[in-house]
mmCIF file of the C-alpha atoms, coordinates in Angstrom:
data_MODEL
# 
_entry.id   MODEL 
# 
loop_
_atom_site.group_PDB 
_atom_site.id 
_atom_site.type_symbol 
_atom_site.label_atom_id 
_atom_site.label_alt_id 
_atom_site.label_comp_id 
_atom_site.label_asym_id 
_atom_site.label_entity_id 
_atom_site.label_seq_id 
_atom_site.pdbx_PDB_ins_code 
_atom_site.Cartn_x 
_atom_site.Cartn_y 
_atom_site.Cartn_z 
_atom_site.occupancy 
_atom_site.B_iso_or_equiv 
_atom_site.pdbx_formal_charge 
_atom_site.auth_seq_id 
_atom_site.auth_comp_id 
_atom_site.auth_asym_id 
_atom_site.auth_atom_id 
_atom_site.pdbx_PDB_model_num 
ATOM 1   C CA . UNK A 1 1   ? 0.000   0.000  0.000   1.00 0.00 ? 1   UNK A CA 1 
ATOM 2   C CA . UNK A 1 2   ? 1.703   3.204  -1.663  1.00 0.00 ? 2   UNK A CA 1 
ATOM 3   C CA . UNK A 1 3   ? 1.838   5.768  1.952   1.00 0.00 ? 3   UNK A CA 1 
ATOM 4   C CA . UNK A 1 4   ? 0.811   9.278  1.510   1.00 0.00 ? 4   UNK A CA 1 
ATOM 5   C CA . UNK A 1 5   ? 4.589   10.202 0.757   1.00 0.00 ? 5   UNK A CA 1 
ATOM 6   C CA . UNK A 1 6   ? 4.449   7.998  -2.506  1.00 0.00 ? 6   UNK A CA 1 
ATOM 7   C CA . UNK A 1 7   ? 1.060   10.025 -3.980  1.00 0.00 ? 7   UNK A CA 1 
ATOM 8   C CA . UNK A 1 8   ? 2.223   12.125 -6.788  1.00 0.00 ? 8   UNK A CA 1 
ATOM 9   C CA . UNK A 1 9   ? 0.216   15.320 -6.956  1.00 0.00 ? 9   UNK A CA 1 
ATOM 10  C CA . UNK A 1 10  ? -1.179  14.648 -9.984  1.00 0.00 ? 10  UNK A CA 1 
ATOM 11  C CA . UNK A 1 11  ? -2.628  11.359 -8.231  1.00 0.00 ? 11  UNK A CA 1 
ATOM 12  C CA . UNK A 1 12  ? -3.809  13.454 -5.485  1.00 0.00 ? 12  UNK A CA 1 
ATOM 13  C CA . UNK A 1 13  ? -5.536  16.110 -7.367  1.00 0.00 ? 13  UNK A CA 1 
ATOM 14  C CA . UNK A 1 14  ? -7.433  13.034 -9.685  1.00 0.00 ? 14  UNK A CA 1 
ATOM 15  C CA . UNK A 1 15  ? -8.635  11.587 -6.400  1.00 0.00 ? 15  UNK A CA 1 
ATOM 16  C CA . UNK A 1 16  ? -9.922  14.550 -4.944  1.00 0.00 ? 16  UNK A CA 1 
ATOM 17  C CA . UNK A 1 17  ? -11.854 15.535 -8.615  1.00 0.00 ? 17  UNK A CA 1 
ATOM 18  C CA . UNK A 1 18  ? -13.356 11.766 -7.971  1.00 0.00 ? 18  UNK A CA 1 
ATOM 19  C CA . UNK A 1 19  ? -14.814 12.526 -4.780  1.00 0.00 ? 19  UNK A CA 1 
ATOM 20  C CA . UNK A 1 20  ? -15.817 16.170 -5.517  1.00 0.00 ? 20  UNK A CA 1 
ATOM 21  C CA . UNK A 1 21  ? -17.561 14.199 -8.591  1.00 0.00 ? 21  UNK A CA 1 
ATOM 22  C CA . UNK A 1 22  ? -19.291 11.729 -6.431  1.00 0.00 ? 22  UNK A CA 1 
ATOM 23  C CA . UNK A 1 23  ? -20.394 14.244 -4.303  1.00 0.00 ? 23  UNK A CA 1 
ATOM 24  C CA . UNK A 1 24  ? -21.665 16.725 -6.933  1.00 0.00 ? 24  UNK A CA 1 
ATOM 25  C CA . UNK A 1 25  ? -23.468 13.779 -8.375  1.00 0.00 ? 25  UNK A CA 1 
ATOM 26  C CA . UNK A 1 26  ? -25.210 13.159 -5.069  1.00 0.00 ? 26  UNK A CA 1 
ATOM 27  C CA . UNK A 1 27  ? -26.536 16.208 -4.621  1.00 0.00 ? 27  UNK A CA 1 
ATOM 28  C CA . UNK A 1 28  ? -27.589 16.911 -8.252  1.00 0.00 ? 28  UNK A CA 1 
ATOM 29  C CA . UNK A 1 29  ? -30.127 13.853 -7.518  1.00 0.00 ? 29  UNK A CA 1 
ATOM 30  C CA . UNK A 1 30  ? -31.927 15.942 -4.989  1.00 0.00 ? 30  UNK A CA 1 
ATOM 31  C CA . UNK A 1 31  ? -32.000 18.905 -7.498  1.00 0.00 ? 31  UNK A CA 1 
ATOM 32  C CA . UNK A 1 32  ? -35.778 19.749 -7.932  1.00 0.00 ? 32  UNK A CA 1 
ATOM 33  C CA . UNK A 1 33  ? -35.866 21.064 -11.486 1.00 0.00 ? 33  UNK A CA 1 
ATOM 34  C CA . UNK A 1 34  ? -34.653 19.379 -14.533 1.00 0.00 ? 34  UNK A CA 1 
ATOM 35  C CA . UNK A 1 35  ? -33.246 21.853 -16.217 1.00 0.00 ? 35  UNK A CA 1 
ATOM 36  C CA . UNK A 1 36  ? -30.761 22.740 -13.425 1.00 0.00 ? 36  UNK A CA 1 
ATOM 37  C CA . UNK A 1 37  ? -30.037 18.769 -13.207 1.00 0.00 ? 37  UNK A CA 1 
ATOM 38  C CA . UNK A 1 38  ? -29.028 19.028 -16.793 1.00 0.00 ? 38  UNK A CA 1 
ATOM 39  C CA . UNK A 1 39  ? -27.038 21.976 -16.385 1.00 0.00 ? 39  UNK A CA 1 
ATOM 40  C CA . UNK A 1 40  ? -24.971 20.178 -13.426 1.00 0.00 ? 40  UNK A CA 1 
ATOM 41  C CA . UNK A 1 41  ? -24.444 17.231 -15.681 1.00 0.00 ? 41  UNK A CA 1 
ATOM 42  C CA . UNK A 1 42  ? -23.145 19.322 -18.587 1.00 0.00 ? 42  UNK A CA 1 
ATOM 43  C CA . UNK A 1 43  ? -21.274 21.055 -16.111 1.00 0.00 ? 43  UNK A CA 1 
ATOM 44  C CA . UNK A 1 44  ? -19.371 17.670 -14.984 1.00 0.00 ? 44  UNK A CA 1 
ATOM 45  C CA . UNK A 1 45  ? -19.158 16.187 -18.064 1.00 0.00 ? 45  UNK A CA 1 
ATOM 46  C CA . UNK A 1 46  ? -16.289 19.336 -19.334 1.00 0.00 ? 46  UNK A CA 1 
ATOM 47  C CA . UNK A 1 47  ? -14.560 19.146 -16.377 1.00 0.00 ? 47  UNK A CA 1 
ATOM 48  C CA . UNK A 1 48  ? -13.915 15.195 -16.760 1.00 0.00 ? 48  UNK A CA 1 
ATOM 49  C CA . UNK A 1 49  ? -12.841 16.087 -20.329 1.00 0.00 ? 49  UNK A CA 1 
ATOM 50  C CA . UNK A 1 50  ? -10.165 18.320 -18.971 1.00 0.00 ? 50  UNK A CA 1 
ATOM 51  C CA . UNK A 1 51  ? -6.323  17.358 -19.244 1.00 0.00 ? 51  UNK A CA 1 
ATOM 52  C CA . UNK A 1 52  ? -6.227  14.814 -16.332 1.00 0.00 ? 52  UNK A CA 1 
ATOM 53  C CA . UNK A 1 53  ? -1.918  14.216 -16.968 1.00 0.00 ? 53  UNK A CA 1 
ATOM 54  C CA . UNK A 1 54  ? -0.826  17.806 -16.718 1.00 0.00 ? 54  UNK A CA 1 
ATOM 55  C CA . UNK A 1 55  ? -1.168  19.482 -12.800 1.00 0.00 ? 55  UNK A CA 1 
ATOM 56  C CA . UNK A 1 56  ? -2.091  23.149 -14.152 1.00 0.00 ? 56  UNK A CA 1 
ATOM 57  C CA . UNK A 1 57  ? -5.168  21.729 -15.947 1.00 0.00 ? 57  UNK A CA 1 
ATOM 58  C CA . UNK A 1 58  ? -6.061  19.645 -13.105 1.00 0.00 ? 58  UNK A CA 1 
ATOM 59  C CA . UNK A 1 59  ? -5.776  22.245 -10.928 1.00 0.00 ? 59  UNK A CA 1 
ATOM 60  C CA . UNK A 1 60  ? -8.100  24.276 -12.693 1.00 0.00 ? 60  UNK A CA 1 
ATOM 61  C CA . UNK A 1 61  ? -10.544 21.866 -13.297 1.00 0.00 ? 61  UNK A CA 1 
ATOM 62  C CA . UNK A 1 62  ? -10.459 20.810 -9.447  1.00 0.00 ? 62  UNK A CA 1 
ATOM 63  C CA . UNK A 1 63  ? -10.974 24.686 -8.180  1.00 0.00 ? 63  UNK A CA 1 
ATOM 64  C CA . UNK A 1 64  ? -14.579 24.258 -10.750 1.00 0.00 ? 64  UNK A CA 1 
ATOM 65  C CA . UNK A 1 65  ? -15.535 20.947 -8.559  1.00 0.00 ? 65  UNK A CA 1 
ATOM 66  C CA . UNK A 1 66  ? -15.247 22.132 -5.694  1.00 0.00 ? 66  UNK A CA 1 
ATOM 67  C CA . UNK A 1 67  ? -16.635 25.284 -6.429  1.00 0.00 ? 67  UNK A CA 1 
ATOM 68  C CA . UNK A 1 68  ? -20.223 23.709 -8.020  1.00 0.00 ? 68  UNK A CA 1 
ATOM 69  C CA . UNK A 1 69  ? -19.620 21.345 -5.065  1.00 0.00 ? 69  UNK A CA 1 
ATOM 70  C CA . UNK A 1 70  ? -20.359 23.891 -2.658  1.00 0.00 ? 70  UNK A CA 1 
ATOM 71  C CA . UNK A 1 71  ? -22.862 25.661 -4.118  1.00 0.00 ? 71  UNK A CA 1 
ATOM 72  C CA . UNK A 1 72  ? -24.788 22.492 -4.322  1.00 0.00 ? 72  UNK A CA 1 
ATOM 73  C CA . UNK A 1 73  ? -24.283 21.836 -0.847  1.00 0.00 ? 73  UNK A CA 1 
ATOM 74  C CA . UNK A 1 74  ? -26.164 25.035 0.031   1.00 0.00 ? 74  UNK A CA 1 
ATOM 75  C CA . UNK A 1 75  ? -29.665 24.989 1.846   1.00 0.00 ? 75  UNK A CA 1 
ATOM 76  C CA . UNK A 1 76  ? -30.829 27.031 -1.288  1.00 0.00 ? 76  UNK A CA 1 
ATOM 77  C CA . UNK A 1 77  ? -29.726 26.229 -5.066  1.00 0.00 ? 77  UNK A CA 1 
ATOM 78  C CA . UNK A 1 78  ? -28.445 29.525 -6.465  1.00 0.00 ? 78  UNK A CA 1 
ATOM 79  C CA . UNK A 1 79  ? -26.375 28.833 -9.696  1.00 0.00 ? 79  UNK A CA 1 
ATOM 80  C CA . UNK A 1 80  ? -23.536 32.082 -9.941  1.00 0.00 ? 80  UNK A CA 1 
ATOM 81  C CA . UNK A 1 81  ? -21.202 32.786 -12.338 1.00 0.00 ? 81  UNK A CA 1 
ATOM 82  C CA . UNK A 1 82  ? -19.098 30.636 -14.272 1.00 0.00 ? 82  UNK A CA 1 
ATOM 83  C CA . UNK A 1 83  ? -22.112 28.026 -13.699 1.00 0.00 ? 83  UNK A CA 1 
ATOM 84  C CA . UNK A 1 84  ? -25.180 29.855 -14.805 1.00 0.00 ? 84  UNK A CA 1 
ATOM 85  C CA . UNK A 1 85  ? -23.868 29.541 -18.654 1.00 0.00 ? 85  UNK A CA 1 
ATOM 86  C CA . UNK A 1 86  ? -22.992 26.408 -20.377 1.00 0.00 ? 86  UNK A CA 1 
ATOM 87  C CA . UNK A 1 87  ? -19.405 25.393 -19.804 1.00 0.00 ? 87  UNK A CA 1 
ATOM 88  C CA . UNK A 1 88  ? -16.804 27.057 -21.891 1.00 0.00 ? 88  UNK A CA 1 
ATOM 89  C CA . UNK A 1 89  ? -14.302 24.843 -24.373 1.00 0.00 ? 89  UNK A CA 1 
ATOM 90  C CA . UNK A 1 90  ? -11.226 25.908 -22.414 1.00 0.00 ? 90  UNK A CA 1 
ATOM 91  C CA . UNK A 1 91  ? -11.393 26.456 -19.160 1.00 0.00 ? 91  UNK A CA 1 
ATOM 92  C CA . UNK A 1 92  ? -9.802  29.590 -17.612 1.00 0.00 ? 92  UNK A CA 1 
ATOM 93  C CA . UNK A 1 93  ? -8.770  29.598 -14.267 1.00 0.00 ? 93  UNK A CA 1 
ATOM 94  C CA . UNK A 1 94  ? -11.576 30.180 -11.615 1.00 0.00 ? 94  UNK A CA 1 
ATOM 95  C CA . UNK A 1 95  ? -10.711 33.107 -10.431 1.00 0.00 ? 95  UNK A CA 1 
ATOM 96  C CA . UNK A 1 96  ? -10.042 34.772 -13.769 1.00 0.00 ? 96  UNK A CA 1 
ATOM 97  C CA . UNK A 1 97  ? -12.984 33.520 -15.254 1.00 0.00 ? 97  UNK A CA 1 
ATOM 98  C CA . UNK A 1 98  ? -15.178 35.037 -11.898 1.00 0.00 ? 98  UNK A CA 1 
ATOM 99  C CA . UNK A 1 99  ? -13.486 38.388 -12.307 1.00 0.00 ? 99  UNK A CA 1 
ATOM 100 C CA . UNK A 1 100 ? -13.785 38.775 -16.182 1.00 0.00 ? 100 UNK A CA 1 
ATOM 101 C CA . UNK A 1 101 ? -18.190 37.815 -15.507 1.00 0.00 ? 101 UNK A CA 1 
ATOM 102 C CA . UNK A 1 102 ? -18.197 40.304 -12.675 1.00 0.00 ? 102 UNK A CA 1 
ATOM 103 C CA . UNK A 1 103 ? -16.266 42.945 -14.944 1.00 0.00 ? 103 UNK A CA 1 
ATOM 104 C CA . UNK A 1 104 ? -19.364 41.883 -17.952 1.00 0.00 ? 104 UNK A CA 1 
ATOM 105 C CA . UNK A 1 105 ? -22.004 42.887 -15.623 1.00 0.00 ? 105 UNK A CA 1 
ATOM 106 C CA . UNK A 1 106 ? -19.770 46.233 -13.939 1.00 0.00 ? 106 UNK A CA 1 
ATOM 107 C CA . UNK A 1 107 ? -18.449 48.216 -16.815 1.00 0.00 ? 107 UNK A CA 1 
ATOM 108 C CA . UNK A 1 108 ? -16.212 49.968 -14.292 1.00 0.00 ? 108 UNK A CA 1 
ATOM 109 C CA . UNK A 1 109 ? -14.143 46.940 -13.151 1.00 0.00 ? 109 UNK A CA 1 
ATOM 110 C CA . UNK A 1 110 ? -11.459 46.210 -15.381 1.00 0.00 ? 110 UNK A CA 1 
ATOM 111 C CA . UNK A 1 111 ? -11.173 43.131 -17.452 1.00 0.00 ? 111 UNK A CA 1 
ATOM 112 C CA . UNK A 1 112 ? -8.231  40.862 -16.174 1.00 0.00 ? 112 UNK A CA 1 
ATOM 113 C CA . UNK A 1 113 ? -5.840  38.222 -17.619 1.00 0.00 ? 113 UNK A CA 1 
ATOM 114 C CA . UNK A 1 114 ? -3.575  35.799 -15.873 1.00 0.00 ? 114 UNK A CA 1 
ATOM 115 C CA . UNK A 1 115 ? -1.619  38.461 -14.737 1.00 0.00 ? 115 UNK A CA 1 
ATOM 116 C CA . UNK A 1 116 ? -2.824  40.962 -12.239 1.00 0.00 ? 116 UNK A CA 1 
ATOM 117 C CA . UNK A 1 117 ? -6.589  39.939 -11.200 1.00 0.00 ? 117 UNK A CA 1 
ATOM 118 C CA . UNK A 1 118 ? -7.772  42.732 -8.866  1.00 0.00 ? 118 UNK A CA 1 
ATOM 119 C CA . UNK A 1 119 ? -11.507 42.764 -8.158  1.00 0.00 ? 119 UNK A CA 1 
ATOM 120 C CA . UNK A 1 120 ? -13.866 43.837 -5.500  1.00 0.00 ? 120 UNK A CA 1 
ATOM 121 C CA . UNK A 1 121 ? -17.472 43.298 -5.882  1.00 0.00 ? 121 UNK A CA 1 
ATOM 122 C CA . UNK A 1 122 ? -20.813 42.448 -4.112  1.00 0.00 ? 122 UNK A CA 1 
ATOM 123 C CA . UNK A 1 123 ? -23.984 40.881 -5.274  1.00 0.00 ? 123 UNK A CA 1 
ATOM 124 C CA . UNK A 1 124 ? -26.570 42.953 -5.855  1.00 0.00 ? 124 UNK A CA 1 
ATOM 125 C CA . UNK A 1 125 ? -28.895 40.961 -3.410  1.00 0.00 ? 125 UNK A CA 1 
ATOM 126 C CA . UNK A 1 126 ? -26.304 41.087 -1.125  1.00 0.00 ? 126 UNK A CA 1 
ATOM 127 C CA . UNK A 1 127 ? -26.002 37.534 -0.787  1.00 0.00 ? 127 UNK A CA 1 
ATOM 128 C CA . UNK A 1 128 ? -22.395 37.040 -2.316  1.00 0.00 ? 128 UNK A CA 1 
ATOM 129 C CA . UNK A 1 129 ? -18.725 38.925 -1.570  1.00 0.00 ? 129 UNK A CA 1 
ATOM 130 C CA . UNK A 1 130 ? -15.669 38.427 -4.346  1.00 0.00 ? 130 UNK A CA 1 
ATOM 131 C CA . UNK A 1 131 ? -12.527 40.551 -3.659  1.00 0.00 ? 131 UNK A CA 1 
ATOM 132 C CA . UNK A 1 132 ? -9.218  40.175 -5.071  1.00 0.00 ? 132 UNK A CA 1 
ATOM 133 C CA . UNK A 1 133 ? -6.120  41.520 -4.301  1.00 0.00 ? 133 UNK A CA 1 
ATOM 134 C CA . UNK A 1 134 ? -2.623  41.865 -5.534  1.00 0.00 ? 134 UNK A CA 1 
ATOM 135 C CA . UNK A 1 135 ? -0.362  41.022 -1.936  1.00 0.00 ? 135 UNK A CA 1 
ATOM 136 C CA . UNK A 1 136 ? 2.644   43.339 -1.939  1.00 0.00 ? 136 UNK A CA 1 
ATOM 137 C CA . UNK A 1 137 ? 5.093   40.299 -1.357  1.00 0.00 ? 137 UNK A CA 1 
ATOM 138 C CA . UNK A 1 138 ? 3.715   38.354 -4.521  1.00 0.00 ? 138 UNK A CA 1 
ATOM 139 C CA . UNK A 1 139 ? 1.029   36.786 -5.509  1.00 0.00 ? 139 UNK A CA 1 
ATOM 140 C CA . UNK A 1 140 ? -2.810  37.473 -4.722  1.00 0.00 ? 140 UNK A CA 1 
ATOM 141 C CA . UNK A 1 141 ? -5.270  37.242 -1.734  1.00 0.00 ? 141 UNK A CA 1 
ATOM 142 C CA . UNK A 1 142 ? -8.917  36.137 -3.056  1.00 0.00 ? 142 UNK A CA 1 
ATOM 143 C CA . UNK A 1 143 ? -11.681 36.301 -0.710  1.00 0.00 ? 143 UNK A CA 1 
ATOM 144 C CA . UNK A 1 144 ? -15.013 34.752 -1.646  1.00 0.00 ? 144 UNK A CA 1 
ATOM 145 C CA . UNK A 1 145 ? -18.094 34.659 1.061   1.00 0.00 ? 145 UNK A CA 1 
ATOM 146 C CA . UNK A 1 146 ? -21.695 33.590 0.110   1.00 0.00 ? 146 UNK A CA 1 
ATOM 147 C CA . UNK A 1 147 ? -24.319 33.803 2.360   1.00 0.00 ? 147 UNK A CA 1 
ATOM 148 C CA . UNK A 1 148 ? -28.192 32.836 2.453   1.00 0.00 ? 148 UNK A CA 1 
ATOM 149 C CA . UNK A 1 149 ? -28.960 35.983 3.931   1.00 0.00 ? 149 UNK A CA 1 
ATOM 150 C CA . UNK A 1 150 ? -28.075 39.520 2.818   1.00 0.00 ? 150 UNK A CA 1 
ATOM 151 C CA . UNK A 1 151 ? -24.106 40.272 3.933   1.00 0.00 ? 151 UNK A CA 1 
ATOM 152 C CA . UNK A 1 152 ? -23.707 43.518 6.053   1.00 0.00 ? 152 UNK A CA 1 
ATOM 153 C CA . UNK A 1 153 ? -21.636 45.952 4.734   1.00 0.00 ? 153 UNK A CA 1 
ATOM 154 C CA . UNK A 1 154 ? -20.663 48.013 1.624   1.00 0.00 ? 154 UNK A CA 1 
ATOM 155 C CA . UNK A 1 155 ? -18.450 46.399 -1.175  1.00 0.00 ? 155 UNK A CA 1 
ATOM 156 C CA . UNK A 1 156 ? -15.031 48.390 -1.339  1.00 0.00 ? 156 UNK A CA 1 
ATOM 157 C CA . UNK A 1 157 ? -12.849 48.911 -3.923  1.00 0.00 ? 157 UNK A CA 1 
ATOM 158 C CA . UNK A 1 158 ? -9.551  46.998 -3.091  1.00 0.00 ? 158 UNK A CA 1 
ATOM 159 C CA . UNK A 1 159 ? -6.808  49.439 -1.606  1.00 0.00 ? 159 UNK A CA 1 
ATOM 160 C CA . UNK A 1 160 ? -3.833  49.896 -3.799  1.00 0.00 ? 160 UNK A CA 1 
ATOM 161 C CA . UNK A 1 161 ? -0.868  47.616 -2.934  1.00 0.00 ? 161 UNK A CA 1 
ATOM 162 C CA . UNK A 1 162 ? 2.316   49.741 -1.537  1.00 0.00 ? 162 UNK A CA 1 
ATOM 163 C CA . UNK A 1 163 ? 5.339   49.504 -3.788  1.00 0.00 ? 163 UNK A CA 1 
ATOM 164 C CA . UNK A 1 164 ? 8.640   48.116 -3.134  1.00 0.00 ? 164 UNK A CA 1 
# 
């Protein structure tokens, strides 16, 4: 029996998309309406046509598992962006694709690319919190909390990072 050591983690990242599957499966079977049934399994079947051999695909198609995975998990089905759409051909990652659908639906957020994401934004029932920030010392601090209630507070545009 290989010990945890031995798990490549490409291994690891295929077993956890198999669980998050089984899981997401679960829960789509309680899934009152039809159409949103359908739109969970079209949903599943692109990610398990994703690149399961290189660790940057199967990254990215892991943070969209668990992603759907929670939202099904909810008390209340509410389907957000990337999920309300079909699934895309290529697969950007998640928190990319989030920022570039907020950006759609907020003319004044910039679009973003795999380089600097920086995004603050709010639901407009207040039920949902994105921000993402550039961290001074490299790399970026994303902050997601969704709620069934309405969140307190005002949305605020991230703060500039402080150079060097």
């Amino acid at each position: 029996m290989a010990s945890v050591q031995d798990v490549s983690p490409l291994d690891r990242l295929n077993r956890e998309f198999i669980e998050a599957v089984r899981e997401i499966m679960y829960l789509a079977i309680k899934i009152d309406s039809p159409y949103d049934r359908v739109k969970v399994m079209h949903w599943v079947r692109r990610l398990r046509e994703q690149d399961d051999t290189k660790l940057r695909a199967a990254q990215i198609r892991n943070e969209y598992a668990q992603y759907l995975r929670i939202m099904l998990s909810g008390e209340t089905l509410y389907f957000c962006a990337p999920f309300k759409k079909e699934p895309p051909e290529v697969l950007a990652p998640l928190p990319e694709a989030l920022t570039n659908m907020m950006s759609e639906k907020c003319p004044d957020l910039p679009k973003t690319g795999p380089i600097q994401p920086v995004m603050c934004h709010k639901t407009t029932d207040g039920r949902a919190y994105m921000c993402v920030k550039r961290c001074p010392e490299g790399g970026v601090f994303c902050y997601l909390a969704v709620a069934p209630n309405q969140l307190q507070g005002e949305a605020e545009p991230p703060a500039e990072p402080k150079p060097h």
